[in-house]
N, C-alpha and C positions, 0 to 999 in steps of 0.2 A: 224480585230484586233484580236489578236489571246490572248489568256488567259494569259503568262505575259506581254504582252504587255500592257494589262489593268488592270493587275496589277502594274506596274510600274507607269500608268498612274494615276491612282485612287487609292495610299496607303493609301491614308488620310482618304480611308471610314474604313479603318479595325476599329479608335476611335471609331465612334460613333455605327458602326453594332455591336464591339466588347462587349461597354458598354449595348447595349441592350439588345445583348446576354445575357452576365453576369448575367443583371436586369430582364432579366426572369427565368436563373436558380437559381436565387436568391429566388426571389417567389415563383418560387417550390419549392424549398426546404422548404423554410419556411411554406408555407401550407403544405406540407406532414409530418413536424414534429406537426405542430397545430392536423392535422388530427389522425395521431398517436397517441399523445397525450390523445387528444379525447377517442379516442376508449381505449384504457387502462382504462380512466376513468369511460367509461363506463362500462368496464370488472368489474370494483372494485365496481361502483355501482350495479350490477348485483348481484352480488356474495353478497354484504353486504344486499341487500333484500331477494335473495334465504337465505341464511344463518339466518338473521334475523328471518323470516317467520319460521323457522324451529325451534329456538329458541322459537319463542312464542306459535307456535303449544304443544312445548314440556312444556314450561313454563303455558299453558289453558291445558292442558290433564293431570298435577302434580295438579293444584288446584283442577279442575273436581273432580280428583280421592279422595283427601281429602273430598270435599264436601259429594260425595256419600258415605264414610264411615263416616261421623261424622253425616246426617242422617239418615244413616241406624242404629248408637248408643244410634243416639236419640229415635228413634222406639223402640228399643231393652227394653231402660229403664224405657219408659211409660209403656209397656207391663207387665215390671216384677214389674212395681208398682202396675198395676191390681192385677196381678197373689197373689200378698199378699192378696188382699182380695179374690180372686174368688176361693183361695184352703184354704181359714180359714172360716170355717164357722162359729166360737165366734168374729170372727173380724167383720164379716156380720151382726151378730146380736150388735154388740156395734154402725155401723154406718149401719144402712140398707137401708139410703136414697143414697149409691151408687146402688145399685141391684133395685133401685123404679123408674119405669120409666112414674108413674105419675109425675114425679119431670120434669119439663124443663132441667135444669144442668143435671142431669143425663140423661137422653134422648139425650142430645147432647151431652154427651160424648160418648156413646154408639156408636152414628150414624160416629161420628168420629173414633171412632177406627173400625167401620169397613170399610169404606172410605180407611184409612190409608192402612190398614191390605192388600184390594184387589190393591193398587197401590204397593204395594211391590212386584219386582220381583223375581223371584228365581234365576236367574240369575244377580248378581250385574251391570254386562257389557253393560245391556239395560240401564241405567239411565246414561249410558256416552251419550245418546240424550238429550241435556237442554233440549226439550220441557218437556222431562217425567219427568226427574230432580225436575224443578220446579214446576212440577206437585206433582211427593210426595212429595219434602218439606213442601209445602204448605200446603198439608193433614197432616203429622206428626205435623208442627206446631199448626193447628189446633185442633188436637189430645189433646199433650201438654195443649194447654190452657185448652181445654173444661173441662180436665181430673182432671187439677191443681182446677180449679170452682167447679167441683162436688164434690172432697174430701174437700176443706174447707168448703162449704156449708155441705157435710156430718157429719164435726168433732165438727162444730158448733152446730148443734141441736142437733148431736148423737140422742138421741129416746127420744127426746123431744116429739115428736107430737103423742105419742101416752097416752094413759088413764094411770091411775095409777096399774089400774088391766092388761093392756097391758103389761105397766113394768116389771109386776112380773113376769107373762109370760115367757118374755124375759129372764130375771134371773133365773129362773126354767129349760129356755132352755138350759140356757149355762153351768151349774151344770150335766146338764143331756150330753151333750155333752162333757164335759171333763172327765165324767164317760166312757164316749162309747168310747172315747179315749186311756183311763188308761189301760195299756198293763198288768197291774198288778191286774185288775179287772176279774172275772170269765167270759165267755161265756155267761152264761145267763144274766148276769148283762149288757155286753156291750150290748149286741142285747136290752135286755130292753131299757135301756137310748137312747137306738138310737132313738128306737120307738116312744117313750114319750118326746123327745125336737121334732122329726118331727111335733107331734099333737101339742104342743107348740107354734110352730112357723107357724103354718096353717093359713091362713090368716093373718097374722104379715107380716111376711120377708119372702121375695121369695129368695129361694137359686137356682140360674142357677144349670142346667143339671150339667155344667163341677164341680160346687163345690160338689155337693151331691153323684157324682162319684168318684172325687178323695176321699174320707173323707172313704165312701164304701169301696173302693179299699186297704185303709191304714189301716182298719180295717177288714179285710174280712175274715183271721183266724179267727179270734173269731166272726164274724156274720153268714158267712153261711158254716165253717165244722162245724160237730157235734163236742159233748164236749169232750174233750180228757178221756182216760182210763185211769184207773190204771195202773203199771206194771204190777199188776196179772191178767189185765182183766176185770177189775169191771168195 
């Protein structure tokens, strides 16, 4: 039987081979649009994580960056709160239980600002690592508080705790340091005054290195050149 022949014979199979055909290219098709589908979808989830990820990368490295300047500010302004008392030395003697490190509050501020001080980098860029991050925070804060305890505790007794003859002292000192001050005082005068609040305050109030230099320094015309001349010489 030669090939039309059985075709002629058997036309009736073309229905059902025809249909099944169909019903398989049917199905492919349809799963390769499913699968298509798919994979686009995927493309979009892809994309919307890469892109996401990148977002919030940018979105944690904008707050980071905030963070490490608002406590590097905080640092800043604890320091310059010191700095009022460690370059006044009549400010020193009005509260001298910040400069007493028999005092607990003062000792723990101390210990705290130098804590703080050696966690500060010099370069800002290291604190973009949280661990170190919330490592100076932590000290800054710490700073902060101890700092904010020691001067209410200092504002409150002021120089309570000392004698009545301590006091006067004290008062003697600061007379005598506003003389050693006074740019309109002679040479020998300031160098005097200066002398005589240091003996003053000798065992009273400790004045750190850094204030008894600055104060030195701001007066050091008139402590250590000699006295000016005359125009003619004298």
């Amino acid at each position: 039987m030669d090939f039309y022949e059985f075709i002629g014979n058997y036309w009736w199979l073309v229905f059902p081979i025809g249909g099944a055909l169909g019903g398989s290219v049917s199905a492919f098709m349809r799963n390769a649009r499913k699968w298509d589908e798919r994979r686009r979808e995927d493309k979009i989830e892809l994309a919307r994580i890469k892109y996401g990820a990148r977002a919030a990368a940018a979105e944690q490295a904008r707050v980071t960056q905030g963070e490490i300047e608002r406590t590097l500010a905080r640092h800043r302004a604890v320091n310059r709160r010191w700095l009022d008392y460690e370059l006044d030395v009549a400010k020193l003697i009005d509260f001298p239980l910040m400069t007493d490190m028999r005092e607990p509050l003062t000792l723990d501020f101390h210990r705290a600002k130098r804590d703080a001080d050696a966690l500060r980098p010099d370069d800002a860029a290291e604190l973009e690592d949280p661990g170190r991050l919330t490592e100076y925070r932590d000290a800054v804060r710490h700073f902060e508080t101890t700092f904010d305890l020691a001067e209410q505790e200092a504002r409150r007794r002021r120089t309570s705790d000392f004698t009545v003859v301590e006091q006067q002292a004290l008062t003697r000192a600061k007379k005598f340091i506003a003389l050693a001050d006074d740019p309109a005082a002679t040479h020998a005068e300031r160098q005097s005054a200066y002398k005589r609040a240091m003996r003053e305050l000798e065992g009273l109030v400790v004045l750190p290195t850094a204030t008894t230099d600055a104060f030195e320094q701001r007066i050091a015309g008139a402590i250590d050149a000699p006295p000016r001349k005359d125009p003619d010489g004298r």
